[in-house]
C-alpha positions in Angstrom: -24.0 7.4 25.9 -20.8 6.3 25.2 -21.0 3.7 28.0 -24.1 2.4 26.1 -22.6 2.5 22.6 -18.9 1.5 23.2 -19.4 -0.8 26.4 -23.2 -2.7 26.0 -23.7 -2.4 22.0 -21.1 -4.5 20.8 -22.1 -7.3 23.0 -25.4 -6.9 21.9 -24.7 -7.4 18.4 -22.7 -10.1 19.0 -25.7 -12.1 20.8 -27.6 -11.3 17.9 -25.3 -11.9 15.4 -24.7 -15.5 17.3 -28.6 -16.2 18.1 -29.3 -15.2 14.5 -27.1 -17.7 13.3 -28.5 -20.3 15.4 -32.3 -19.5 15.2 -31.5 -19.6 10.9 -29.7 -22.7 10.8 -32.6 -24.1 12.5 -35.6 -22.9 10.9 -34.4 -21.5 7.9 -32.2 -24.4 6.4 -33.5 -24.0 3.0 -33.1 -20.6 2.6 -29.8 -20.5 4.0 -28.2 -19.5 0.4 -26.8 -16.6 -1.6 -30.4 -17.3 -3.8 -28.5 -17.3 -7.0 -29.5 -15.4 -10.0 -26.4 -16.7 -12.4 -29.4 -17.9 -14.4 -31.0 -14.6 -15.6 -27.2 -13.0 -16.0 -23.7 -14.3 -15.7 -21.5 -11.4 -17.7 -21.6 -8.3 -15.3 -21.6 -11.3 -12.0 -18.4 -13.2 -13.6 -16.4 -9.8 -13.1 -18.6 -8.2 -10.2 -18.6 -11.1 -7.7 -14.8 -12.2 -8.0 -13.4 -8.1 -7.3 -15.7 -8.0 -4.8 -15.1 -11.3 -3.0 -11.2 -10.5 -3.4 -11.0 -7.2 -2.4 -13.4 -7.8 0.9 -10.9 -10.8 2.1 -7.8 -8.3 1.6 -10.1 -5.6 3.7 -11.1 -8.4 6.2 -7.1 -8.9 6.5 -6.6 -5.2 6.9 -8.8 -5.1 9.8 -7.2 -7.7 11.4 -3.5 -6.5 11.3 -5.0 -3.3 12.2 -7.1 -4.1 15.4 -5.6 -7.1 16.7 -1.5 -6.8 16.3 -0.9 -4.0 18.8 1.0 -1.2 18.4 4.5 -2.5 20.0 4.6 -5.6 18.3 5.4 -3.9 14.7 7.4 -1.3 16.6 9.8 -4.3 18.0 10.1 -5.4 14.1 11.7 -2.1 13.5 8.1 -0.7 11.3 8.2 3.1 12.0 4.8 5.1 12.4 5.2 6.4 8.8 5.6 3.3 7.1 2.8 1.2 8.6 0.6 3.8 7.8 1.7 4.6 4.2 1.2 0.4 3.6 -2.3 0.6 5.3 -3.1 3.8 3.1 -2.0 1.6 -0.3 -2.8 -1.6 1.1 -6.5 -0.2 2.4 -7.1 1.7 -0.9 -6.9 -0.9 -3.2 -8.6 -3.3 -1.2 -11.5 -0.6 -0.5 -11.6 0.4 -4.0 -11.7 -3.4 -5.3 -14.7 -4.1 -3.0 -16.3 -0.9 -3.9 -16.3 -1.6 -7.7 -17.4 -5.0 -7.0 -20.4 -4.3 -5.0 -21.2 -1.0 -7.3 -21.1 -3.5 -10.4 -23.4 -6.1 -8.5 -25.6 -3.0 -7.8 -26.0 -2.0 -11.2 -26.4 -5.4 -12.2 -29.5 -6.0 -9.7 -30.9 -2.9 -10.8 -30.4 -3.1 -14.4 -31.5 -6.3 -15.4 -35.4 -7.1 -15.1 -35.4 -10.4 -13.5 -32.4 -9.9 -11.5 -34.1 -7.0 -9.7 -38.0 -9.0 -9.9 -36.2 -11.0 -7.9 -34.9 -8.3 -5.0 -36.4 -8.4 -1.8 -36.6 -5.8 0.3 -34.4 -7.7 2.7 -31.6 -7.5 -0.2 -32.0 -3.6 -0.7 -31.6 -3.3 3.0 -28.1 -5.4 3.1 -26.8 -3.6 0.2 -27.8 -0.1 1.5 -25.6 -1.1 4.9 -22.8 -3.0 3.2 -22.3 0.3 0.5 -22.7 2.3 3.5 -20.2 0.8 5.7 -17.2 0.3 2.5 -17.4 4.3 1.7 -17.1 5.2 5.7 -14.5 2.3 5.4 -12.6 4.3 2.3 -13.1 7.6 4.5 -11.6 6.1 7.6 -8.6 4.8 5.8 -7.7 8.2 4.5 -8.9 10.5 7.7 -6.6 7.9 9.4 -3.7 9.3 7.3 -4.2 13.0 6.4 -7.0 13.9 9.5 -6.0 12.5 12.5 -7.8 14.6 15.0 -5.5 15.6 17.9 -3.0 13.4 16.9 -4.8 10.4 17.5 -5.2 7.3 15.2 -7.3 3.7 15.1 -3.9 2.0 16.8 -4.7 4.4 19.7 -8.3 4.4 20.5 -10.6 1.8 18.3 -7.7 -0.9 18.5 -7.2 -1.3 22.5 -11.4 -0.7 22.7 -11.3 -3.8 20.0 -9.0 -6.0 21.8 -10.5 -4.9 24.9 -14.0 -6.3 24.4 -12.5 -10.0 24.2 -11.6 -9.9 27.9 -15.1 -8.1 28.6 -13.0 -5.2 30.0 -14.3 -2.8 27.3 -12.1 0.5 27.0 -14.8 2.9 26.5 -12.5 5.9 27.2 -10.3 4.8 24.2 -13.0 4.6 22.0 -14.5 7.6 23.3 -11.9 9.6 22.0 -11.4 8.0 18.5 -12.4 10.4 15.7 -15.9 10.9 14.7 -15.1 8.9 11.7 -14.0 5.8 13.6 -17.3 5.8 15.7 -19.5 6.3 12.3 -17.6 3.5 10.8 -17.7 1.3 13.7 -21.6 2.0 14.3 -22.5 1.2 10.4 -20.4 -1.6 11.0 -21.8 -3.3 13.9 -25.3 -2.9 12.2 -23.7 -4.7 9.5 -23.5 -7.6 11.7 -26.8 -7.3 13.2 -28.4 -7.2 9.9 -25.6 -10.2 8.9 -27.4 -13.7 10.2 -31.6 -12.5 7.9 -29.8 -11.4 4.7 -28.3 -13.9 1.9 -24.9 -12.8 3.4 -25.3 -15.9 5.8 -24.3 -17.7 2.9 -20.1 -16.9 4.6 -20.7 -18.9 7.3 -21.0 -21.9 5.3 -17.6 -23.6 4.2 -18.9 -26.6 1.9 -16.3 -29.2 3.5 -18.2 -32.4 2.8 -16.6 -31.8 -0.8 -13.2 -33.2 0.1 -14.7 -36.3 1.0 -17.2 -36.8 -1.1 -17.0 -40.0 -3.6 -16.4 -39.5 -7.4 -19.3 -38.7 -9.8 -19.8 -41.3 -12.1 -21.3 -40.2 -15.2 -23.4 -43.6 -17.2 -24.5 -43.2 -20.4 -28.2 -44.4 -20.9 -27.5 -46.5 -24.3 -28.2 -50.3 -23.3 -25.2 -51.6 -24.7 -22.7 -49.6 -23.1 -24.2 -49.7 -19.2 -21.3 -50.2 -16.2 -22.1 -52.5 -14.1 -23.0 -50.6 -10.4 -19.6 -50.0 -8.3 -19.4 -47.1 -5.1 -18.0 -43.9 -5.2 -14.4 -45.0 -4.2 -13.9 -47.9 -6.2 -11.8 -48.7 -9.3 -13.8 -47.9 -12.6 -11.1 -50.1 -14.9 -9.0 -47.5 -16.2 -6.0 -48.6 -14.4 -6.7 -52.2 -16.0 -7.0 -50.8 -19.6 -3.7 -49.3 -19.4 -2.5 -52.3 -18.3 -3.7 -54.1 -21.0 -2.6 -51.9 -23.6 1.5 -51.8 -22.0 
């Protein structure tokens, strides 16, 4: 079992994660959005959606200090045991905290207002059920890390060597194997996080609008006769520079 859920599963989800992707951008172009509902309510989204946002980027760094920076590299910077884990207790509990108040805001907000949640699919409640899931075993991990450590073992022990280990398809399924049961509940909800990832609205990450740094200008007419421009493209000069001329 563990050899199936520590040594096949993750590269399962990864193929799936990655064909998903693939099989979405190409037939499922127009629904590749977050299928905004800013329309029907923008008060409880303009605080909900920026703490969540926010606090998931500082929990996606967390994770990344955490699993990929081995252990020796912030032992040779002079970090003791004791204060790397007091700064991933503060530093995970406000990030976990911020996300969970985002998401439980956005929640409320689906369910509580009537076209917002006309609106929810059953695709949506499914992503939110996982992505709540996987923050409060997040929150839990953070602090088992700390005060439960079972037999003296921690995440920079077991799940962070098992991590690094899958990128040279070497997994370490013995480290894993003897992470606490909190670490392999966490890393299960999370891996069905990303299976679930590519046919929910959170596809809408992957996207990264960079056409907008090169796009041209928009040039706003007006439609009164008598005070048309004449047509010019997006990069060119639309007289101001002239006018202040002029007026010097």
């Amino acid at each position: 079992m563990d050899i199936i859920l520590w040594g096949v599963l993750p590269y399962v989800m990864i193929v799936v994660l990655v064909g998903g992707l693939i099989w979405r951008y190409r037939y499922d172009q127009f629904g590749w959005t977050t299928r905004s509902s800013q329309l029907y309510e923008s008060r409880l989204l303009r605080i909900g959606s920026p703490v969540f946002h926010f606090g998931l980027l500082a929990v996606i760094a967390g994770h990344f200090f955490g699993l990929v920076i081995p252990k020796s590299w912030t032992e040779a910077l002079g970090m003791s045991e004791s204060l790397y884990h007091f700064n991933a207790l503060f530093v995970g509990s406000v990030a976990g905290l911020g996300t969970l108040s985002g998401i439980i805001i956005l929640i409320y907000r689906r369910r509580k207002t009537g076209p917002v949640f006309m609106a929810t699919t059953n695709n949506d409640k499914l992503m939110y059920v996982v992505l709540l899931a996987a923050i409060l075993f997040g929150l839990w991990t953070t602090l088992a890390s700390v005060f439960f450590d079972e037999h003296g073992l921690t995440y920079r022990d077991t799940v962070s060597p098992w991590f690094r280990s899958l990128f040279i398809f070497q997994p370490d399924v013995a480290s894993m194997a003897a992470a606490p049961t909190s670490f392999h509940i966490h890393t299960l909800v999370g891996m069905l996080l990303f299976i679930v990832w590519p046919f929910t609205r959170l596809v809408h990450a992957f996207t990264a609008p960079l056409h907008y740094l090169f796009r041209p200008y928009i040039v706003y007419r007006s439609r009164d006769k008598g005070a048309s421009v004449p047509n010019r493209s997006g990069w060119s000069d639309v007289g101001t520079r002239d006018r202040d001329t002029r007026q010097r």
